[in-house]
DRENPA-3360 file (N, C-alpha, C; in nm, 2 decimals, always signed):
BEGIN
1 = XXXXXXXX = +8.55/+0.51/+3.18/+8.56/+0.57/+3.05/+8.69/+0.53/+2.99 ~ +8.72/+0.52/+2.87/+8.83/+0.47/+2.79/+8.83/+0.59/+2.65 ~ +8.94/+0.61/+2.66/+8.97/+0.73/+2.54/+9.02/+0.70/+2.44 ~ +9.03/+0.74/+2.32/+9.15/+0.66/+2.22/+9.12/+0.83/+2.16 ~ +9.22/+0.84/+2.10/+9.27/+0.98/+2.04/+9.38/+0.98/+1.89 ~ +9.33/+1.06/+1.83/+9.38/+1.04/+1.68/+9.40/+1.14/+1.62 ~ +9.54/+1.20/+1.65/+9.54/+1.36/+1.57/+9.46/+1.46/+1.65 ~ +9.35/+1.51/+1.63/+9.29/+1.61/+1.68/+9.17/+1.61/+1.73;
9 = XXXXXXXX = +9.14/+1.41/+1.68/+9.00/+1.38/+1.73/+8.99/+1.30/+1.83 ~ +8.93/+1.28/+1.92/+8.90/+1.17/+2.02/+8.78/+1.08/+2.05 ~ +8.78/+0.96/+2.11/+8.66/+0.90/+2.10/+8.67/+0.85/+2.24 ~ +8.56/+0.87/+2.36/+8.56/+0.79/+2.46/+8.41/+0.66/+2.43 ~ +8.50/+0.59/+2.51/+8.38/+0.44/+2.59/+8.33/+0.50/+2.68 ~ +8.18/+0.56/+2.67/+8.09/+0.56/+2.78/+8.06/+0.42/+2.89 ~ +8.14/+0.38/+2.95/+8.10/+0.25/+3.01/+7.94/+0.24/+3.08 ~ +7.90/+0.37/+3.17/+7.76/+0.35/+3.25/+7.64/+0.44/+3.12;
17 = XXXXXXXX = +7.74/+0.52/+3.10/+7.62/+0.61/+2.98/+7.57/+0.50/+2.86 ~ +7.64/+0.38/+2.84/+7.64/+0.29/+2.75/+7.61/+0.37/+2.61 ~ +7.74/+0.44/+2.57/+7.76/+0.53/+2.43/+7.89/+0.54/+2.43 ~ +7.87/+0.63/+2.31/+8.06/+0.66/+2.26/+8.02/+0.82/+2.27 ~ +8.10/+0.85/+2.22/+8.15/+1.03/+2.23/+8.26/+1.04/+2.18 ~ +8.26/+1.16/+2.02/+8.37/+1.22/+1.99/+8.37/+1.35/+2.02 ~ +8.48/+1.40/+1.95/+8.52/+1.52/+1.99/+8.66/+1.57/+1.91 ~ +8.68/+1.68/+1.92/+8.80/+1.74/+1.88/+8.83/+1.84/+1.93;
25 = XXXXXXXX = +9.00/+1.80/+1.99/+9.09/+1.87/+2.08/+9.14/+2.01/+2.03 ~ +9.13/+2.12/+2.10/+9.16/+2.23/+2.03/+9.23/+2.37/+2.10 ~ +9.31/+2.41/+2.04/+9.42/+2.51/+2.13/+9.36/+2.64/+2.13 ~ +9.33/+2.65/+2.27/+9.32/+2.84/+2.28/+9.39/+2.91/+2.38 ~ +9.49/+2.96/+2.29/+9.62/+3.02/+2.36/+9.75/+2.96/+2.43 ~ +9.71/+2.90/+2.52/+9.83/+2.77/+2.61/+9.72/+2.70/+2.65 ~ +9.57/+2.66/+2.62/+9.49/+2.57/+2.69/+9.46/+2.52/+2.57 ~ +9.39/+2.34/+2.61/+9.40/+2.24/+2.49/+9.23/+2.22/+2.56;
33 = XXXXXXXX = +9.13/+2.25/+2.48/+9.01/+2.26/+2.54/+8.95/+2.14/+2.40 ~ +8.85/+2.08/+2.50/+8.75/+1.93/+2.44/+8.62/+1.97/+2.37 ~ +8.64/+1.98/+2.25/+8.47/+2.02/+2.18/+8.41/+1.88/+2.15 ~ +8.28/+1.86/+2.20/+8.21/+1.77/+2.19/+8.13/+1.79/+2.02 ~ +8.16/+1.65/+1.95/+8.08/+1.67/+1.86/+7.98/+1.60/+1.81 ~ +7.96/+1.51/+1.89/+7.85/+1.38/+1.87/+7.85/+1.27/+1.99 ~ +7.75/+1.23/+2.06/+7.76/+1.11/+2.17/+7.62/+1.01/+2.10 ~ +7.63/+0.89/+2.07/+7.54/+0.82/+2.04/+7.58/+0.68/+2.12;
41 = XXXXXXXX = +7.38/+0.61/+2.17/+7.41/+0.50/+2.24/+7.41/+0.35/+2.14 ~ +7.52/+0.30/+2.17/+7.56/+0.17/+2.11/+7.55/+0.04/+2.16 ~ +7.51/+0.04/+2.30/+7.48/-0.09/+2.35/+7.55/-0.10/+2.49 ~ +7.50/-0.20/+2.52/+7.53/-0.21/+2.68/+7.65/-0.23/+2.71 ~ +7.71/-0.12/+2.85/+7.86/-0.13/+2.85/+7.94/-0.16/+2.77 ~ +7.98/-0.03/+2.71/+8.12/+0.02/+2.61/+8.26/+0.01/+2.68 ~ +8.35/-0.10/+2.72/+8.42/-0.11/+2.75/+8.57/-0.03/+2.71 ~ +8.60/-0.02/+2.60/+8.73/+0.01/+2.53/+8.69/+0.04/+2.40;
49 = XXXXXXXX = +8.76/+0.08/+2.34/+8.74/+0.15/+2.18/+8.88/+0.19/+2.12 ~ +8.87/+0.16/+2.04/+9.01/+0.15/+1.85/+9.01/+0.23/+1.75 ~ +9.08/+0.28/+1.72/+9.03/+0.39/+1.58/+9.12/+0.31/+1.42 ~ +9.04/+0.28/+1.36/+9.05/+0.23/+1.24/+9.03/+0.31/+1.10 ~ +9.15/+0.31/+1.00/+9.09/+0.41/+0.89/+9.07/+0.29/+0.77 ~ +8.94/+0.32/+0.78/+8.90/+0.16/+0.67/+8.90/+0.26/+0.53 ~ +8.97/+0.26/+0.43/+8.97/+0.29/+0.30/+8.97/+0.42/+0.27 ~ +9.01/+0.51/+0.38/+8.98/+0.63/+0.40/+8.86/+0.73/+0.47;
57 = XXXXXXXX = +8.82/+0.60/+0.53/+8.71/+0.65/+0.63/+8.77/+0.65/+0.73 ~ +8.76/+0.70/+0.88/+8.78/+0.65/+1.00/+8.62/+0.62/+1.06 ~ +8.70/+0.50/+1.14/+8.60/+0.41/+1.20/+8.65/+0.39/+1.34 ~ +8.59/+0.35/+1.45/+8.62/+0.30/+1.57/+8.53/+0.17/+1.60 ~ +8.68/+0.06/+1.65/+8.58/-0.03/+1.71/+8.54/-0.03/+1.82 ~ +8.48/-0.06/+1.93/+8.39/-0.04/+2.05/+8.34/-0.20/+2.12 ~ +8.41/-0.28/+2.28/+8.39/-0.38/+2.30/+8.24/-0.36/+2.35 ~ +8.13/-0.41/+2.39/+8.01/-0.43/+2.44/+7.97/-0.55/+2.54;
65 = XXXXXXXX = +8.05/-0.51/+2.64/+8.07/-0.56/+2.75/+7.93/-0.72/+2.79 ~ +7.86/-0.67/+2.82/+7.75/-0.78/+2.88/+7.70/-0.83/+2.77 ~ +7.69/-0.78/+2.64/+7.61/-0.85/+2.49/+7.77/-0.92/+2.44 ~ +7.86/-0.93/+2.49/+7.99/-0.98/+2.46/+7.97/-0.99/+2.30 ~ +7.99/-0.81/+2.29/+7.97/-0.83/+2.06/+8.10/-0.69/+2.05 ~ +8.08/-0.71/+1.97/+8.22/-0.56/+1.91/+8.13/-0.46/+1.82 ~ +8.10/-0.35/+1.85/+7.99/-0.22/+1.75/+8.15/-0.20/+1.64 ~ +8.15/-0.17/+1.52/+8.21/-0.11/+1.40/+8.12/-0.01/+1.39;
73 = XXXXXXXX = +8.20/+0.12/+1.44/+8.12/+0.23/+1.39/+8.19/+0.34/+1.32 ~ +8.13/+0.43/+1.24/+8.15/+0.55/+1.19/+8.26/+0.61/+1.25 ~ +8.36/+0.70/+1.28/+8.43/+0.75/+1.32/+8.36/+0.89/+1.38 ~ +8.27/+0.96/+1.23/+8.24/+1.14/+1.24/+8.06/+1.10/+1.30 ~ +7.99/+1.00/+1.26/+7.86/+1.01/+1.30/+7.82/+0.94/+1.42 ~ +7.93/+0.79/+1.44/+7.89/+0.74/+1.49/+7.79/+0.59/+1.44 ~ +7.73/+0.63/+1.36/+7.64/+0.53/+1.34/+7.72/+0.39/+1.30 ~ +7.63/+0.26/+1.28/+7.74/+0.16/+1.24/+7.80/+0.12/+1.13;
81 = XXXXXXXX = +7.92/+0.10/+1.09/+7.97/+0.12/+0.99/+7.91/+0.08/+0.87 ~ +7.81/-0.04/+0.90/+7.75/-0.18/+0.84/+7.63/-0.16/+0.85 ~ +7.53/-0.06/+0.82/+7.41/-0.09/+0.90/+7.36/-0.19/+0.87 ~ +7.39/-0.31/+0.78/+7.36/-0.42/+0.81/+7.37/-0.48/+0.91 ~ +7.51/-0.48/+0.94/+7.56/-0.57/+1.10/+7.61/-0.46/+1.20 ~ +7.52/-0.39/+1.31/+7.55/-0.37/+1.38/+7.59/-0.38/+1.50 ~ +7.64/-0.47/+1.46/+7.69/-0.51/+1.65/+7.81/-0.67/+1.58 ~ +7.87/-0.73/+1.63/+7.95/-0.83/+1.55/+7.95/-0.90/+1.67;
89 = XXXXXXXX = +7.89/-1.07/+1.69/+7.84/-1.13/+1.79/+8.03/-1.18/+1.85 ~ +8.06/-1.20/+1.99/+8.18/-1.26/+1.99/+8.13/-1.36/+2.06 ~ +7.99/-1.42/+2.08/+7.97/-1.59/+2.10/+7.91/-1.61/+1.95 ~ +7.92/-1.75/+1.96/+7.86/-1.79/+1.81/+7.85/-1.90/+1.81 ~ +7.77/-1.99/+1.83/+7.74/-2.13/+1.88/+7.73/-2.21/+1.80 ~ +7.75/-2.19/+1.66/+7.72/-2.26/+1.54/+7.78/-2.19/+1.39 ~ +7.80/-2.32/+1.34/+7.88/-2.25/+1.17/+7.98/-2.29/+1.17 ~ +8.10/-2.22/+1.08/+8.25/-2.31/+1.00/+8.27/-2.26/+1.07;
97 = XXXXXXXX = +8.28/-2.12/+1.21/+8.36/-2.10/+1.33/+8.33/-2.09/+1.45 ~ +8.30/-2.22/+1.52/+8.22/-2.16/+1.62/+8.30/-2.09/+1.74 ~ +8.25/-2.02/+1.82/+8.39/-1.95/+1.91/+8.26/-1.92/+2.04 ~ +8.32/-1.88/+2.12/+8.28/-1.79/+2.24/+8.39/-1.73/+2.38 ~ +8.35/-1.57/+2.36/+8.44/-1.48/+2.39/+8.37/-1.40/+2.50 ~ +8.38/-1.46/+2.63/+8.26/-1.36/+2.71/+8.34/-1.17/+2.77 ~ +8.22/-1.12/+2.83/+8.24/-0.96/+2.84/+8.41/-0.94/+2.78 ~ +8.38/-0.89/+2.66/+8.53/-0.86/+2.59/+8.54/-0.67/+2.67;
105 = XXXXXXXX = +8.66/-0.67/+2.73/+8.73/-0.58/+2.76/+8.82/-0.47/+2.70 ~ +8.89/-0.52/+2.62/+8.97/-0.40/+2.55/+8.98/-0.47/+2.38 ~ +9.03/-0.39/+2.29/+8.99/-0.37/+2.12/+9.14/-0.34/+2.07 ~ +9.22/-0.41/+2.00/+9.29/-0.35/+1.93/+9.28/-0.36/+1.80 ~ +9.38/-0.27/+1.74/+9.38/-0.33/+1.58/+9.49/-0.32/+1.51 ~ +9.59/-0.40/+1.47/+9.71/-0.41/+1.44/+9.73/-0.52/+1.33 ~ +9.81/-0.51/+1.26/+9.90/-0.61/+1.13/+9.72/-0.63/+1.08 ~ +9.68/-0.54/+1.03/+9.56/-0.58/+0.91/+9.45/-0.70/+1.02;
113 = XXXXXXXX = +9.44/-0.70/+1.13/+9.35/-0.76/+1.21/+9.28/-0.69/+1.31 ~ +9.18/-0.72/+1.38/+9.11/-0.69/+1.48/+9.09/-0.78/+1.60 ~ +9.16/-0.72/+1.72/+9.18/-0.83/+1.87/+9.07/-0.75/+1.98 ~ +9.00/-0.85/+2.01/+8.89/-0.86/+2.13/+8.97/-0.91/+2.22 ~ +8.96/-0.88/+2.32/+9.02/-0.99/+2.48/+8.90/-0.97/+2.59 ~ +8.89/-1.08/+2.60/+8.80/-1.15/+2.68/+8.85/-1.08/+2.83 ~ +8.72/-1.05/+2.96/+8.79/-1.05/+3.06/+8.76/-1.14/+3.12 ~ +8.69/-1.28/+3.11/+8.64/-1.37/+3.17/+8.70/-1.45/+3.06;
121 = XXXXXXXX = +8.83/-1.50/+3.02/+8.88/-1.63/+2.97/+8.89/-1.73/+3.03 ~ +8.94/-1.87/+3.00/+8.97/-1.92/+3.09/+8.99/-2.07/+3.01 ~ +9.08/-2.11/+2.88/+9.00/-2.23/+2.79/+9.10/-2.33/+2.89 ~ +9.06/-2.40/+2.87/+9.10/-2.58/+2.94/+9.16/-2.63/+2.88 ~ +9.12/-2.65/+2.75/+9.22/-2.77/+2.65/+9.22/-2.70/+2.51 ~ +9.31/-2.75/+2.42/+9.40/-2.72/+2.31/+9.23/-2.75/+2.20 ~ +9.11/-2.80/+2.23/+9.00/-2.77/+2.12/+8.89/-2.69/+2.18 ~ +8.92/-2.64/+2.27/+8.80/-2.55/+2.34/+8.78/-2.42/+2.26;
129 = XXXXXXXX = +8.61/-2.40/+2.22/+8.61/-2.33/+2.15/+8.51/-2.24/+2.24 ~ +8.51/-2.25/+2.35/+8.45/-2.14/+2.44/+8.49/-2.09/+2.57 ~ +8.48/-1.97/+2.63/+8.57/-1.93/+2.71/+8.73/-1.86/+2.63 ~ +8.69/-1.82/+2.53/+8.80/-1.78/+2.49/+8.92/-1.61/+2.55 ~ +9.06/-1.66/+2.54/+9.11/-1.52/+2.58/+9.11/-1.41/+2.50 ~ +9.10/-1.47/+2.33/+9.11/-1.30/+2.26/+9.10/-1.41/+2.14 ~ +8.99/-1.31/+2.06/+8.94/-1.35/+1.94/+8.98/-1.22/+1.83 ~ +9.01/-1.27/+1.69/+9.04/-1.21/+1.60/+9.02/-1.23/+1.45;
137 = XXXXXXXX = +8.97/-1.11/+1.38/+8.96/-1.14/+1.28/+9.03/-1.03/+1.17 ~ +9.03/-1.08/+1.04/+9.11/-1.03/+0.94/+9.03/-0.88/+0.93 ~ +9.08/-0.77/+0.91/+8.99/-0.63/+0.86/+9.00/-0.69/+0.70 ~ +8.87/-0.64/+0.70/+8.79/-0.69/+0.52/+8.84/-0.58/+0.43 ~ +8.91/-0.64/+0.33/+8.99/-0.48/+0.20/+8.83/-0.39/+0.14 ~ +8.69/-0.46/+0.16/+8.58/-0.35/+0.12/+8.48/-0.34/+0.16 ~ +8.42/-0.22/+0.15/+8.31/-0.17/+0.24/+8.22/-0.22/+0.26 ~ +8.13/-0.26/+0.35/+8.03/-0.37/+0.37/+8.09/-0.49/+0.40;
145 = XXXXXXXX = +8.20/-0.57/+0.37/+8.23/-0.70/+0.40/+8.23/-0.73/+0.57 ~ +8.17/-0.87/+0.62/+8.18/-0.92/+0.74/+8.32/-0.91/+0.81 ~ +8.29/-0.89/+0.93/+8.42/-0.94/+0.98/+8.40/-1.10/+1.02 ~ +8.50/-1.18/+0.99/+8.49/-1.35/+1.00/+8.59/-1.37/+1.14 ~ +8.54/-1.36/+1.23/+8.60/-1.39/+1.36/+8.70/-1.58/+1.38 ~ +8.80/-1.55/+1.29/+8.85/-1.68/+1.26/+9.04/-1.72/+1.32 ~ +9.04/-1.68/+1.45/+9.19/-1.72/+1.51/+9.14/-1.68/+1.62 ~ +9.16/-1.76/+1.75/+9.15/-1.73/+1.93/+9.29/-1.73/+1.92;
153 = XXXXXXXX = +9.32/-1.69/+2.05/+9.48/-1.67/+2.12/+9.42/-1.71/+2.27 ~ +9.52/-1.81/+2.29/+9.49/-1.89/+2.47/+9.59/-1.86/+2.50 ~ +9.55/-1.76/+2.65/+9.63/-1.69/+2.78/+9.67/-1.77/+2.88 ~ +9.77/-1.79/+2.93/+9.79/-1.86/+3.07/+9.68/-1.77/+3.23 ~ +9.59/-1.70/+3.20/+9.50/-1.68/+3.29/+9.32/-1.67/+3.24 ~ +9.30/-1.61/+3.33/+9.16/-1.61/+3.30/+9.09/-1.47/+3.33 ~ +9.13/-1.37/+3.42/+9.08/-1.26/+3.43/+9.17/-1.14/+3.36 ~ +9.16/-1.11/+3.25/+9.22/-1.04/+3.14/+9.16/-0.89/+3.14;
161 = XXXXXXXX = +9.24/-0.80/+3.14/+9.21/-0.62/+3.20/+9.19/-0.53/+3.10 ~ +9.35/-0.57/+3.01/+9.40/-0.48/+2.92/+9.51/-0.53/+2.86 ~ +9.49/-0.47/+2.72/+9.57/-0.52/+2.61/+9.65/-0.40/+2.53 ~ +9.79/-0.38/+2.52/+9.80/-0.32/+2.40/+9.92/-0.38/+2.32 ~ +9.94/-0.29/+2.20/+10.02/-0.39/+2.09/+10.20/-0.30/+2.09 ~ +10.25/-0.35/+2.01/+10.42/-0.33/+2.10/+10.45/-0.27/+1.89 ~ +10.55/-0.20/+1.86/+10.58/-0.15/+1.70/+10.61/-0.31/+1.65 ~ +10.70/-0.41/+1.73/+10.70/-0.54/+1.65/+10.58/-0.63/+1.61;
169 = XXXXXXXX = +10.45/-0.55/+1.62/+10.35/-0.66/+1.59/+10.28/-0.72/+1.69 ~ +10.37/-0.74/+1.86/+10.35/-0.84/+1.94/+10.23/-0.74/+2.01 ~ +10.11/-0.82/+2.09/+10.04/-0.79/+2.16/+10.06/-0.84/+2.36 ~ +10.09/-0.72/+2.38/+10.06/-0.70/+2.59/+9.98/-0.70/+2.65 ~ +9.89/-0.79/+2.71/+9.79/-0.83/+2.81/+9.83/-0.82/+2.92 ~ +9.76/-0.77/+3.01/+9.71/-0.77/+3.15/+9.67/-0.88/+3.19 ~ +9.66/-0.97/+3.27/+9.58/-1.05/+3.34/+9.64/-1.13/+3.49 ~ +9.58/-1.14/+3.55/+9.54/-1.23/+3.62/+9.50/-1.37/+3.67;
177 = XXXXXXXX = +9.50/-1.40/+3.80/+9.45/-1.57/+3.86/+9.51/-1.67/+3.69 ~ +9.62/-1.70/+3.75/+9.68/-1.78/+3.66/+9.60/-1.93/+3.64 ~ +9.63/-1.98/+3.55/+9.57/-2.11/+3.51/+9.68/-2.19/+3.46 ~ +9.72/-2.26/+3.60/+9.82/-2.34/+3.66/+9.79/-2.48/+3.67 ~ +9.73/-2.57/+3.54/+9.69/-2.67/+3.52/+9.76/-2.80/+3.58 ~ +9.93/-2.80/+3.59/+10.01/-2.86/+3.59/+10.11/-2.82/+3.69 ~ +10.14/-2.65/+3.70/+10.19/-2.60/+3.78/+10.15/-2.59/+3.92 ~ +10.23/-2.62/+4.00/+10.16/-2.55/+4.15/+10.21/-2.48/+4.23;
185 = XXXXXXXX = +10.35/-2.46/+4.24/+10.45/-2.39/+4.37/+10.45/-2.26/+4.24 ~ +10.51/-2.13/+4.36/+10.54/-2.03/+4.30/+10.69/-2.06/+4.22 ~ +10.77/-2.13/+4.29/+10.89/-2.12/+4.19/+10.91/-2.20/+4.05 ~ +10.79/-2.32/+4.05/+10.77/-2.40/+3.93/+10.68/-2.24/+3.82 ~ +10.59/-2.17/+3.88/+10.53/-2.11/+3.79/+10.65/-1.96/+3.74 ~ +10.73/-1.95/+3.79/+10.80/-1.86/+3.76/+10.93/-1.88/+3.68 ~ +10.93/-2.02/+3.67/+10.99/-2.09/+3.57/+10.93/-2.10/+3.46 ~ +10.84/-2.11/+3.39/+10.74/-2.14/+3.32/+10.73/-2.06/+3.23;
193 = XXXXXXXX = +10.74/-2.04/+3.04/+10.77/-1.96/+2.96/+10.63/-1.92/+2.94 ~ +10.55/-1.85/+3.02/+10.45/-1.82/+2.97/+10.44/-1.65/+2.97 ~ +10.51/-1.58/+2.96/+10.48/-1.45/+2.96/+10.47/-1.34/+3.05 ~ +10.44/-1.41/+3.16/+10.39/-1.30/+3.35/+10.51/-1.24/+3.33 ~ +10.51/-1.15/+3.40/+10.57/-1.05/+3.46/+10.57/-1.03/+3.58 ~ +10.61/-1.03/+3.72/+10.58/-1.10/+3.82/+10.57/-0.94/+3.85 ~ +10.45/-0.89/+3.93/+10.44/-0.75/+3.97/+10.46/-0.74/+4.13 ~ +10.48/-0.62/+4.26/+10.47/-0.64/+4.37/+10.32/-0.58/+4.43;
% end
């Protein structure tokens, strides 16, 4: 399960229930007790979820693990924000962008954009437009507009966990099994300006 919390409201990633769930947090006395106020199913394995206030609405985004798509949904009902486009594909095999982003893992949303991260990345070369580490697109200024999945970001790994974003803008990944194309000893890769953080 994955929580994201906003003021007074919360929203979890049902990962096996394959739904979301809000709610709002509420004090009685010295206890902080969870009122459920809606759980609706969104699609197969809900991995992570974002709270977005699109124009004065709040919205949550929601990754969708095995259908590798992102749900934009309502914030208070749940439903999708778009009922036109409910689900927003992150393969796309065709068009002015083609891309592919398999089981996306965690959701952010920062500087007027929306970041998917892939937990299965892994791109090879500098035009590979599949296998990607984290896809992004602009949040649209009006209601109903598409999201246009138009910038990848390529990770020095391939098994990617968790993402979050830093007050300067910058975005923190998690990952894993490096992709050491060129590198091979531990002290050549720990030389290497790629980002790791070397854990024990």
């Amino acid at each position: 399960v994955s929580v994201h919390a906003q003021g007074d409201r919360f929203w979890t990633a049902n990962f096996l229930g394959d739904s979301v769930t809000t709610g709002r947090l509420e004090i009685f006395g010295t206890q902080v007790r969870a009122r459920l106020l809606a759980t609706a199913e969104v699609g197969d394995e809900p991995m992570d979820i974002a709270f977005f206030d699109h124009l004065g609405t709040g919205t949550v985004f929601v990754t969708l693990n095995t259908t590798s798509a992102l749900a934009w949904l309502d914030g208070n009902t749940l439903a999708p924000h778009d009922p036109a486009v409910p689900v927003h594909r992150l393969v796309q095999p065709s068009g002015s962008q083609p891309h592919g982003l398999k089981e996306p893992h965690a959701v952010r949303v920062q500087g007027g954009r929306v970041f998917a991260l892939a937990f299965k990345g892994g791109v090879t070369h500098a035009n590979s437009r599949h296998d990607l580490d984290i896809l992004s697109a602009a949040l649209p200024g009006t209601p109903g507009a598409p999201l246009a999945f138009d910038r990848q970001v390529v990770l020095p790994s391939r098994t990617n966990s968790s993402m979050r974003s830093a007050t300067d803008g910058s975005l923190w990944v998690v990952g894993g099994e490096a992709l050491n194309m060129t590198v091979e000893t531990k002290p050549q890769a720990r030389a290497e300006p790629s980002g790791f953080v070397q854990s024990t």
